[in-house]
FIDRENKOL-16868 format. One record per residue (C-alpha): residue number from 1; residue in one letter; x, y, z. Coordinates in steps of 0.2 Angstrom, whole numbers, m for minus. Last residue first. Layout:
+-----+---------+-------+-------+-------+
! num ! residuo !     x !     y !     z !
+-----+---------+-------+-------+-------+
! NUM !       A !     X !     Y !     Z !
...
+-----+---------+-------+-------+-------+
// end
This chain:
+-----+---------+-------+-------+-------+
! num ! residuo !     x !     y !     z !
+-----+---------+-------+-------+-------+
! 449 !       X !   505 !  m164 !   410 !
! 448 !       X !   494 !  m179 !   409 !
! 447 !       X !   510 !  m188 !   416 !
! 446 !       X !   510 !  m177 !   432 !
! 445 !       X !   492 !  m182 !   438 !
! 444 !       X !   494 !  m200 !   434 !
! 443 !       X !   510 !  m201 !   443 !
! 442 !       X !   503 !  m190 !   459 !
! 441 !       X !   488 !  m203 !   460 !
! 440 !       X !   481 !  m192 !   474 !
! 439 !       X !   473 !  m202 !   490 !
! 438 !       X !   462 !  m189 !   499 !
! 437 !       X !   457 !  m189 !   518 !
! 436 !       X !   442 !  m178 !   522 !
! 435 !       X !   441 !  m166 !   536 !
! 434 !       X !   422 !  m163 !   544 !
! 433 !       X !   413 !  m150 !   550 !
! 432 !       X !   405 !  m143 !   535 !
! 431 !       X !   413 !  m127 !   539 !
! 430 !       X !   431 !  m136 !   531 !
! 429 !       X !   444 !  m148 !   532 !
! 428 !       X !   455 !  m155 !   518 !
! 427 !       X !   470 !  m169 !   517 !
! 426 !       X !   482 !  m175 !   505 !
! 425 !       X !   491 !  m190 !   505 !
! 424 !       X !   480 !  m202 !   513 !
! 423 !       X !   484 !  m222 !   509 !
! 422 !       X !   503 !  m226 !   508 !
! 421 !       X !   508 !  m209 !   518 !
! 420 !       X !   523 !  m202 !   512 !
! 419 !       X !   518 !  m185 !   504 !
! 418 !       X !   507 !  m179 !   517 !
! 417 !       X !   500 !  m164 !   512 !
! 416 !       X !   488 !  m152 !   520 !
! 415 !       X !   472 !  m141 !   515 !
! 414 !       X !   463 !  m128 !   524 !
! 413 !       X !   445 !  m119 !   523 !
! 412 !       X !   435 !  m128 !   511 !
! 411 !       X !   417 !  m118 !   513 !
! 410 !       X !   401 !  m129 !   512 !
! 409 !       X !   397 !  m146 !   507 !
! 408 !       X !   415 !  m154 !   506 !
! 407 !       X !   416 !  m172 !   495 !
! 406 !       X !   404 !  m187 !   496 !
! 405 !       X !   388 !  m192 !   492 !
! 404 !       X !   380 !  m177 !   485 !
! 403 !       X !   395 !  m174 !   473 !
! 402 !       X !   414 !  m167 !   475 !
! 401 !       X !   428 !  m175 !   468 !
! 400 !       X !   444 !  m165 !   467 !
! 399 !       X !   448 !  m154 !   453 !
! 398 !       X !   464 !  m160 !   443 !
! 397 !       X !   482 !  m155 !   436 !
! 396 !       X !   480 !  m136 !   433 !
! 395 !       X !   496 !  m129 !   425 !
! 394 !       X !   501 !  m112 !   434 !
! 393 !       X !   520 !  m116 !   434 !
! 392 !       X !   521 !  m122 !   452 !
! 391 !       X !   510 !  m137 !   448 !
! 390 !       X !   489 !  m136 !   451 !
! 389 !       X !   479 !  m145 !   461 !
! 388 !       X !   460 !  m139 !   465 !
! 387 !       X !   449 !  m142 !   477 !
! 386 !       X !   430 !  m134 !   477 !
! 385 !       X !   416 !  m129 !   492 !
! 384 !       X !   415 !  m111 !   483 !
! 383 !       X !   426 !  m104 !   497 !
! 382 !       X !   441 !  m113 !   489 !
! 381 !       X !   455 !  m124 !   495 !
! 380 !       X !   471 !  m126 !   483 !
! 379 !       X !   482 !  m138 !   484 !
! 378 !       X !   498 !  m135 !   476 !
! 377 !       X !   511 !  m149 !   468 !
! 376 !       X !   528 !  m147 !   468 !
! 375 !       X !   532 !  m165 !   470 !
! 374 !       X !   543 !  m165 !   484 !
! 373 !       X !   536 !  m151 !   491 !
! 372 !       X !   517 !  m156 !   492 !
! 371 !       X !   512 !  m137 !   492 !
! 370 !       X !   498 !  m130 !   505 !
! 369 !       X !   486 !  m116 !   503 !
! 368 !       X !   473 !  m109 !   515 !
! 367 !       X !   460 !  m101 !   509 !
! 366 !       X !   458 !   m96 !   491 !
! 365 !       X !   442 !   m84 !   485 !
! 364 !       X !   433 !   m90 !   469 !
! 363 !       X !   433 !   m92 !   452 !
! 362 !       X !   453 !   m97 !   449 !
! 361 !       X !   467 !   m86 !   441 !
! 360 !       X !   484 !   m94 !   445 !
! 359 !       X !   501 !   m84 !   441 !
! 358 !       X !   517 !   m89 !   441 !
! 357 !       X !   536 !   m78 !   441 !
! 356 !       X !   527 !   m65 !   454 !
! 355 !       X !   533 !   m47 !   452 !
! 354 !       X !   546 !   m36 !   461 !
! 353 !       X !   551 !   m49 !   476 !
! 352 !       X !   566 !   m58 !   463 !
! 351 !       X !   577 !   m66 !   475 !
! 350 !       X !   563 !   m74 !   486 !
! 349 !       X !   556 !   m80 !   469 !
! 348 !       X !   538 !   m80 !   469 !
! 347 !       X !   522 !   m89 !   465 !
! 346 !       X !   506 !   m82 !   466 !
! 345 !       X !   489 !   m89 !   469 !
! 344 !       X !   475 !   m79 !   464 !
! 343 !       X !   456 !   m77 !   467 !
! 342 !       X !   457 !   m57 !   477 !
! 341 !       X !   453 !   m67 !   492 !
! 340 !       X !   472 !   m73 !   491 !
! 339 !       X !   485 !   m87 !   491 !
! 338 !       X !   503 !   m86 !   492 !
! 337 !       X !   519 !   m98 !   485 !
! 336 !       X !   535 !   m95 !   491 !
! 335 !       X !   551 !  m101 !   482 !
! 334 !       X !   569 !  m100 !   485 !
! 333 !       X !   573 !  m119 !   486 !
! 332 !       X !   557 !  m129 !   491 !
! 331 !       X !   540 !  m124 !   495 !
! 330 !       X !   539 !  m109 !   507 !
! 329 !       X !   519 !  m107 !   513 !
! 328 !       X !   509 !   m89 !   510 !
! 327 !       X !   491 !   m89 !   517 !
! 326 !       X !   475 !   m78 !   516 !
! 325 !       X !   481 !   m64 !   507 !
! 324 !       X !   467 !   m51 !   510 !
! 323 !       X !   464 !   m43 !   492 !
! 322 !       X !   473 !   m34 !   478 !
! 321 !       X !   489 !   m46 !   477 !
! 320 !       X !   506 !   m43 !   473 !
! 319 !       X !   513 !   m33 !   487 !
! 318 !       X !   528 !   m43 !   496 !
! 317 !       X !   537 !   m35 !   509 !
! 316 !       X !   554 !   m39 !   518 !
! 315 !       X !   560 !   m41 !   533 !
! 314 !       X !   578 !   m42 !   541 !
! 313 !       X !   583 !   m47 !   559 !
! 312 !       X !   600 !   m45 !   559 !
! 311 !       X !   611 !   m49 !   574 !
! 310 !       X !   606 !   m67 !   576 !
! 309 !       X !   607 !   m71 !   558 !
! 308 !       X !   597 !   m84 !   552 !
! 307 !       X !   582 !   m75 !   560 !
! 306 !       X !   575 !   m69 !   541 !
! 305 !       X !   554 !   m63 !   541 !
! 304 !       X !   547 !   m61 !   526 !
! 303 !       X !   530 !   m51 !   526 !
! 302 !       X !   515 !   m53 !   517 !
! 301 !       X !   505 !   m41 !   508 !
! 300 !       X !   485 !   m39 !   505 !
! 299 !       X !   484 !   m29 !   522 !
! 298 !       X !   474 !   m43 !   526 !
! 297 !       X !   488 !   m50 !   532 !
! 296 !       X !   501 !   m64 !   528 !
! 295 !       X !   518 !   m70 !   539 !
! 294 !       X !   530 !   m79 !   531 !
! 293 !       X !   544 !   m85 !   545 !
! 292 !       X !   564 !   m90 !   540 !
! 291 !       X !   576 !  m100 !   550 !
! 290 !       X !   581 !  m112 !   537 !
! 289 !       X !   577 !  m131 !   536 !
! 288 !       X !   556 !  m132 !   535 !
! 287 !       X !   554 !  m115 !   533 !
! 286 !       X !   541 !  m106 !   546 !
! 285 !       X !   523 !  m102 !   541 !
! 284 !       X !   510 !   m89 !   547 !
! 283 !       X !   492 !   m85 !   544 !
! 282 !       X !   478 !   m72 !   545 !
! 281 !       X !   485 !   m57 !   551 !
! 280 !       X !   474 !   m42 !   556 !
! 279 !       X !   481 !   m25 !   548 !
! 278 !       X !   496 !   m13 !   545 !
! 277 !       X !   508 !   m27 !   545 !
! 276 !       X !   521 !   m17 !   552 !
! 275 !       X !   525 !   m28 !   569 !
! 274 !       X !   535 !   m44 !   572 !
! 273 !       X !   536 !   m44 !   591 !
! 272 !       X !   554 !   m55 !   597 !
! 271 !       X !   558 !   m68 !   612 !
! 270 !       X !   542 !   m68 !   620 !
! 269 !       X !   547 !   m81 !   635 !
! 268 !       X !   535 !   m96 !   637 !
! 267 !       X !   552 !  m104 !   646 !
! 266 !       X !   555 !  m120 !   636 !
! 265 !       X !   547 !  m113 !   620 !
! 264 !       X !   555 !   m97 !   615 !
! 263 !       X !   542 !   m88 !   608 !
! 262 !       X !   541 !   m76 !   592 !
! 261 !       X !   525 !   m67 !   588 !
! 260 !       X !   518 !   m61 !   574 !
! 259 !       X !   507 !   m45 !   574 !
! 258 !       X !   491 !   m35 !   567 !
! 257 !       X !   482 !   m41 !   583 !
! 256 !       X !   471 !   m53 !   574 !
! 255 !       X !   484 !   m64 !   577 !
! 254 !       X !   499 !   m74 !   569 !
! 253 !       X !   508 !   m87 !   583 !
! 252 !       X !   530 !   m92 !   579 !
! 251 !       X !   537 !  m106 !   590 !
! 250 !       X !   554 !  m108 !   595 !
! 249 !       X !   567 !  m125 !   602 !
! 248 !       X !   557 !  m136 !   588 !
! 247 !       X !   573 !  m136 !   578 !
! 246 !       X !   566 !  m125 !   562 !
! 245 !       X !   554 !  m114 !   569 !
! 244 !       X !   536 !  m123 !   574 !
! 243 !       X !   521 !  m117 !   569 !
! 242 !       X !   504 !  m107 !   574 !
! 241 !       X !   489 !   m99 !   568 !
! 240 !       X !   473 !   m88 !   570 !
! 239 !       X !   479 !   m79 !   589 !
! 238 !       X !   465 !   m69 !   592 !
! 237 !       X !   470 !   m51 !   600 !
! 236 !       X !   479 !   m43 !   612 !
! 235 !       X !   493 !   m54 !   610 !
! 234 !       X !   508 !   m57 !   624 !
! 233 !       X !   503 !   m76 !   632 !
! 232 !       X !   511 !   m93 !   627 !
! 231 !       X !   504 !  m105 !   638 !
! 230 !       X !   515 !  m121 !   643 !
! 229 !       X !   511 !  m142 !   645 !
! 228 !       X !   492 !  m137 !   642 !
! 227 !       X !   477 !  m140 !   654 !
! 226 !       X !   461 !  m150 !   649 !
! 225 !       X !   468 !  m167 !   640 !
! 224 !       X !   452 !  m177 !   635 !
! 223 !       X !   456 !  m196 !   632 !
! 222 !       X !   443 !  m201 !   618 !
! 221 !       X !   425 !  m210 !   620 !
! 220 !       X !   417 !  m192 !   618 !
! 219 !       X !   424 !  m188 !   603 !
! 218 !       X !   411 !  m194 !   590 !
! 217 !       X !   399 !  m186 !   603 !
! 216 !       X !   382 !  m193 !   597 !
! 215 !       X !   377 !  m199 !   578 !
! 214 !       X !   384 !  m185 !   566 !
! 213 !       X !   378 !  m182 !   550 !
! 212 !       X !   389 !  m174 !   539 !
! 211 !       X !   381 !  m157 !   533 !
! 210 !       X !   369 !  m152 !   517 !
! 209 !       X !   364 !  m136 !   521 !
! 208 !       X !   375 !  m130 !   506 !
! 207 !       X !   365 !  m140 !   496 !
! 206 !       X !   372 !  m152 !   482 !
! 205 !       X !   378 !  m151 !   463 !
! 204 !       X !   386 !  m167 !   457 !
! 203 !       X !   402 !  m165 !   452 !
! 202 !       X !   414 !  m174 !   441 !
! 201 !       X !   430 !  m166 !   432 !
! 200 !       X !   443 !  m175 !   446 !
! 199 !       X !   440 !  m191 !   441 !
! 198 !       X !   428 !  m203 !   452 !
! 197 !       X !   434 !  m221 !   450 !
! 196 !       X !   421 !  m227 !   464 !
! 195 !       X !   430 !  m218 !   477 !
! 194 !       X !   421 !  m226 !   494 !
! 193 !       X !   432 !  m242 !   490 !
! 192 !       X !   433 !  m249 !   510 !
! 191 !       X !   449 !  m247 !   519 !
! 190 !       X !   455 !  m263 !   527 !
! 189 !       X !   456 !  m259 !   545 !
! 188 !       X !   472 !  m253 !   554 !
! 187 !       X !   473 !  m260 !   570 !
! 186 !       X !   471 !  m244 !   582 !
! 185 !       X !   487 !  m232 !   586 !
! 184 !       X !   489 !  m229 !   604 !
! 183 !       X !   492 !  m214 !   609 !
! 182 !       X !   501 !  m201 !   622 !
! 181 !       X !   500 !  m182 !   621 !
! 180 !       X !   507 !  m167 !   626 !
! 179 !       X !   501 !  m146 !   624 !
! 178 !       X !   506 !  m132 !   618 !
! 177 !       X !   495 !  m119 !   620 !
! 176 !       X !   492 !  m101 !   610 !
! 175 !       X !   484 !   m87 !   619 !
! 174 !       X !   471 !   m75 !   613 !
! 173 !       X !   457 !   m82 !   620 !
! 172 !       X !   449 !   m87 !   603 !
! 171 !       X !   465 !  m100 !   600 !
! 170 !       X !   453 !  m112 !   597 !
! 169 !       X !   433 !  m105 !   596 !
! 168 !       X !   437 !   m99 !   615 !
! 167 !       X !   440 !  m106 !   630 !
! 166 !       X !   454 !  m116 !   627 !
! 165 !       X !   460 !  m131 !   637 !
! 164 !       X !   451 !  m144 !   628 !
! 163 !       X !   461 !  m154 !   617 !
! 162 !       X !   453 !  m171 !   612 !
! 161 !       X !   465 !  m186 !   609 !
! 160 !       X !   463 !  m204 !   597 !
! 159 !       X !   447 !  m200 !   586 !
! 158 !       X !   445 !  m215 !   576 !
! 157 !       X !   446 !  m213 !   555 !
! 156 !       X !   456 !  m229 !   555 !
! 155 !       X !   472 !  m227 !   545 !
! 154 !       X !   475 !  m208 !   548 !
! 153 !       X !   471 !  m210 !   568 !
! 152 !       X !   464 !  m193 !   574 !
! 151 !       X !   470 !  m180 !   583 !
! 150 !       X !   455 !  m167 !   589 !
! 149 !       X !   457 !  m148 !   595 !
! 148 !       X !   442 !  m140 !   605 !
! 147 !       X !   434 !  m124 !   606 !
! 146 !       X !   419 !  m126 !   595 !
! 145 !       X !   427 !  m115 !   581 !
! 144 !       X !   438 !  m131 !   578 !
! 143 !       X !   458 !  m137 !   576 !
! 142 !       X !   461 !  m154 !   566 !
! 141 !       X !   475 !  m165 !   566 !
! 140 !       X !   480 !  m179 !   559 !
! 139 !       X !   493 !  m193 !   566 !
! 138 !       X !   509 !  m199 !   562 !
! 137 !       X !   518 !  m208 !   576 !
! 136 !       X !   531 !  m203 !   572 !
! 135 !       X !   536 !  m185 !   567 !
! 134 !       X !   530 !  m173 !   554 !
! 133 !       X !   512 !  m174 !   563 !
! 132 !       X !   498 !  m171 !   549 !
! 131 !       X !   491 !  m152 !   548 !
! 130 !       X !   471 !  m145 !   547 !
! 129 !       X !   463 !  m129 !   552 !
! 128 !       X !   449 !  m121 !   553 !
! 127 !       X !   435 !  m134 !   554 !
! 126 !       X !   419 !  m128 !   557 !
! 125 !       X !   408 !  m132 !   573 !
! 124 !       X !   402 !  m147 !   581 !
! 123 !       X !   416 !  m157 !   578 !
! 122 !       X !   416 !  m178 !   576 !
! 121 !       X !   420 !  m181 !   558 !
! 120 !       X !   434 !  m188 !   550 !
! 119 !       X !   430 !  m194 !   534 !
! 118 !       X !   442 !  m209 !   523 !
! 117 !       X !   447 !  m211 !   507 !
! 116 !       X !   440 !  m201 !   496 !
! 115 !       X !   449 !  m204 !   477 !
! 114 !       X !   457 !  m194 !   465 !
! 113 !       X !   459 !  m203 !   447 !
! 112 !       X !   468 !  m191 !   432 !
! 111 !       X !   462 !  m199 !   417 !
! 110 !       X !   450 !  m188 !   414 !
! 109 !       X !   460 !  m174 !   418 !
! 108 !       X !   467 !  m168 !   402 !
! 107 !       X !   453 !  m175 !   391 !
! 106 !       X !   440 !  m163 !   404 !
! 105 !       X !   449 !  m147 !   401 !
! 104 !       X !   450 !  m150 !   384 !
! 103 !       X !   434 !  m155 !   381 !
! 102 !       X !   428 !  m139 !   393 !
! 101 !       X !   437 !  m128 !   381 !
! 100 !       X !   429 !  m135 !   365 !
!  99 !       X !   414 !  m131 !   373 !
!  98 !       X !   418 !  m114 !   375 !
!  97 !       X !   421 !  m111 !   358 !
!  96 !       X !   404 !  m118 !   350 !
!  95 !       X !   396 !  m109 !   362 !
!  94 !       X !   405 !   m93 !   357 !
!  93 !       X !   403 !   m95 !   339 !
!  92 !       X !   384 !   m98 !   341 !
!  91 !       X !   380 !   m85 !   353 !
!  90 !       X !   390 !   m72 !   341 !
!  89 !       X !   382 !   m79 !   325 !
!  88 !       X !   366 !   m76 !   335 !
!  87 !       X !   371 !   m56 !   339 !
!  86 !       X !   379 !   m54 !   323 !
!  85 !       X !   362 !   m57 !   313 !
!  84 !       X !   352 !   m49 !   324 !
!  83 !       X !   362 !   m32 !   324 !
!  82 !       X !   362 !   m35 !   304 !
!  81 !       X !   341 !   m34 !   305 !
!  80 !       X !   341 !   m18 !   317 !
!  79 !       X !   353 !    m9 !   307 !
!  78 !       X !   340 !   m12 !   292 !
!  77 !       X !   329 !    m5 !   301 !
!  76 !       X !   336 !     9 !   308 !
!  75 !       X !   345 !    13 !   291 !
!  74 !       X !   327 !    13 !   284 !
!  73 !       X !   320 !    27 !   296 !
!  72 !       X !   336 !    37 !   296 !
!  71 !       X !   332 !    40 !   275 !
!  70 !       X !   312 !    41 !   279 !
!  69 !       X !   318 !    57 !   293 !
!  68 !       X !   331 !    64 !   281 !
!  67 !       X !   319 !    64 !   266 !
!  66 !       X !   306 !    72 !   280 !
!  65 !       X !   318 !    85 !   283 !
!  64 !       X !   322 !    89 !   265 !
!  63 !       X !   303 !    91 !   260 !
!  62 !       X !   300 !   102 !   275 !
!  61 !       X !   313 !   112 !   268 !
!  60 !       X !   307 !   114 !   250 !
!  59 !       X !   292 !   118 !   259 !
!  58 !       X !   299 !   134 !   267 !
!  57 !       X !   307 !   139 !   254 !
!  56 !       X !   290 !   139 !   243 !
!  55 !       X !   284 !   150 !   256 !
!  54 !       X !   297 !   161 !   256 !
!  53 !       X !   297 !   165 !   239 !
!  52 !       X !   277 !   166 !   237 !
!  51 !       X !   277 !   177 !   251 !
!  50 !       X !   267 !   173 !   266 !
!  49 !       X !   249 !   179 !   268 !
!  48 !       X !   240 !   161 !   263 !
!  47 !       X !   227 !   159 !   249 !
!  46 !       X !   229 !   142 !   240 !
!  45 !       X !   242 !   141 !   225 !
!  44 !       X !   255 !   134 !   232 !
!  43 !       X !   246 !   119 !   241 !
!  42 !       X !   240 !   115 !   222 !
!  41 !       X !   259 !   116 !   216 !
!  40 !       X !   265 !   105 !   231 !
!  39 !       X !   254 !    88 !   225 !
!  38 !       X !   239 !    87 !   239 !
!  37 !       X !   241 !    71 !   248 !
!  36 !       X !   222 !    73 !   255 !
!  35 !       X !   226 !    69 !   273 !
!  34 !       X !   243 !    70 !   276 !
!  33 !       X !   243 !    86 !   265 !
!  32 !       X !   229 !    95 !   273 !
!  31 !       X !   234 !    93 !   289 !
!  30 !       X !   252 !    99 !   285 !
!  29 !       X !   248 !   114 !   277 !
!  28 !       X !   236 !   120 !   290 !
!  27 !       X !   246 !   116 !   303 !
!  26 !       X !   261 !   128 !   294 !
!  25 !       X !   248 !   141 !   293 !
!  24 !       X !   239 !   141 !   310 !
!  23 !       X !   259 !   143 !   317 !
!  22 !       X !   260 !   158 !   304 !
!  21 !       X !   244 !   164 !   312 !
!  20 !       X !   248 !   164 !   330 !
!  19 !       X !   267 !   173 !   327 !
!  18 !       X !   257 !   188 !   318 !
!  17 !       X !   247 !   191 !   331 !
!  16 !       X !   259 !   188 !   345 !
!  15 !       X !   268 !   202 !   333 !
!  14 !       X !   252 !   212 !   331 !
!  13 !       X !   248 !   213 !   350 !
!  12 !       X !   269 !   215 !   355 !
!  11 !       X !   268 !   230 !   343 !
!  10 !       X !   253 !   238 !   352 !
!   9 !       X !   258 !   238 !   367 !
!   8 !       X !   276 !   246 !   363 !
!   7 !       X !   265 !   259 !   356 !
!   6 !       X !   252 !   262 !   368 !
!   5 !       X !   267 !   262 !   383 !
!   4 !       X !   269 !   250 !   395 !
!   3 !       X !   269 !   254 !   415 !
!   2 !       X !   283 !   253 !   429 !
!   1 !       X !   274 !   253 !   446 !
+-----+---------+-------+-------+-------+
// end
């Protein structure tokens, strides 16, 4: 093994030495100047080994630091004091600024009245969907996770058919189903006041538990129809929506399969597969006069599908949006308007795909979307239980009513217009259960913009 010699051991002795003592030294002199406050010429003088010169530099330099030390020490404080100050001019500068933001908010809709006119309840389960009958008789519609589809008389709130022929939550089993019906509209009864003047800035909050009760099998007493007219069969997944094409001869189905599909109606036939969405699809919407389909994804895009000419069948993309786009709906002229989980609703020019020409922030995620076209109005159904209406420039017209009393308790999942109809012109449905038909003062609401 290696060993040390005497001299190398030696050295290393007197320098541990010599290292031992100097630290004595410097706790030596600093002891017995915190405790005896010795001035610096009487530490100078007392016995110590160092040089004189190095010594006095070596206080000199303690004297520096501890300058630097008291120097940081008031800063600190006097930072502290300033950092208070700013902080509660801050508070109060912002509160005062917020407030005035809700005042404006609440002057602009005050005056905008939004009443509750009638509840349809009778499903067991959610509501996923909701659409009014564009043809006579005019009746609601209201399509459930508990298996069953319900139309219901607008005027009277009754239950008039029940859809049965699925065997899972709606179109669960993977096929879509069109089916006929025959009813009789009841009496109309005059509606009771359930609004109470409510504008569209109150809200009482309520528990989500909180659920319409209901007494018995509200649908019970209603025809039941068990087998549909024709079954359209080609996805391997969910089907989540359905619509008409332009002329009711074709029908268009979204599924969780990541495609559209397009059926020709008299003979169940798949006429075309619309694939590239690169996951599930969560809606579909045809144009009222032109043979176009939107279909969105959670891909966060939607697609434009154009079957105007029989030859071509164009698509084109939209990516705008940072989440799942829940729905995208044509409102009139060249306009689509699309909803997300990301909080946003955008609307775009189908000239113009590069970038959205209106922008809507909101606080929570956006289901699905519907637009009264004559008067370019949105509705706007969110997961935090709200409604809102804006125009097709971004403006926000009202919030509808919600308190413990009336309004949805949990989740709104869809919202439908229908523009013509003396006492319900909007509807909503959501996982409370329940859809609730709406009467919008559409004058009021455009005259506070």
């Amino acid at each position: 093994m290696p060993t040390e010699s005497g001299s190398c051991s030696s050295a290393r002795q007197a320098k541990q030495k010599r290292k031992s003592h100097s630290l004595s030294i410097r706790r030596t002199n600093s002891s017995e100047q915190e405790r005896t406050g010795l001035p610096r010429e009487m530490l100078e003088g007392q016995d110590s080994k160092l040089p004189s010169s190095v010594r006095s530099t070596l206080l000199e330099l303690f004297g520096q630091i501890e300058r630097e030390f008291e120097n940081l020490y008031i800063e600190n404080l006097e930072s502290s004091h300033s950092t208070s100050q700013l902080s509660q001019k801050l508070k109060t500068t912002y509160k005062a600024s917020t407030s005035k933001i809700v005042s404006s908010f609440k002057t602009t809709t005050s005056r905008a009245v939004c009443q509750l006119v009638k509840e349809y309840i009778g499903h067991r389960d959610g509501i996923w969907d909701v659409s009014v009958a564009r043809t006579q008789p005019v009746v609601l519609g209201t399509a459930s996770a508990d298996h069953t589809a319900l139309l219901w008389s607008i005027e009277t709130g009754k239950c008039l058919v029940k859809y049965a022929g699925h065997v899972g939550s709606a179109s669960g089993d993977q096929t879509a189903h069109i089916w006929r019906y025959v009813v009789q509209l009841p009496t109309p009864q005059p509606v009771a006041d359930t609004s109470q003047q409510i504008s569209g800035e109150d809200e009482i909050e309520c528990s989500d538990k909180d659920e319409p009760d209901i007494d018995g099998d509200v649908s019970s007493d209603c025809p039941t129809v068990r087998m549909p007219l024709t079954s359209l069969k080609s996805h391997q997944g969910v089907v989540i929506a359905a619509d008409w094409l332009v002329g009711g001869k074709q029908a268009v189905t979204a599924s969780w399969d990541r495609t559209a599909n397009l059926y020709d109606v008299e003979t169940s036939e798949l006429v075309h597969s619309l694939t590239g969405h690169d996951q599930e699809l969560t809606h579909c919407c045809t144009h009222p006069t032109q043979r176009l389909v939107v279909t969105s994804s959670r891909d966060t895009t939607f697609r434009l599908w154009d079957f105007r000419d029989p030859s071509i069948h164009s698509v084109n993309v939209f990516q705008g949006h940072t989440d799942t786009v829940t729905s995208a709906v044509f409102t009139v002229g060249d306009n689509v308007v699309s909803g997300s989980d990301d909080r946003t609703v955008k609307v775009w020019d189908l000239k113009n795909m590069r970038s959205p020409i209106a922008t809507i922030r909101t606080d929570s995620a956006i289901n699905r979307i519907n637009v009264c076209v004559g008067q370019k109005i949105i509705a706007l159904p969110h997961d935090n239980r709200q409604v809102r209406l804006f125009d097709m420039s971004g403006v926000r017209l009202a919030r509808l009513p919600r308190s413990s009393r009336q309004g949805h308790r949990r989740m709104v999942c869809c919202s439908a217009w229908s523009e013509d109809h003396p006492i319900c012109n909007l509807f909503t449905c959501g996982f409370d259960r329940q859809a609730i038909g709406w009467n919008i003062n559409i004058p009021a609401l455009l005259q506070e913009k």
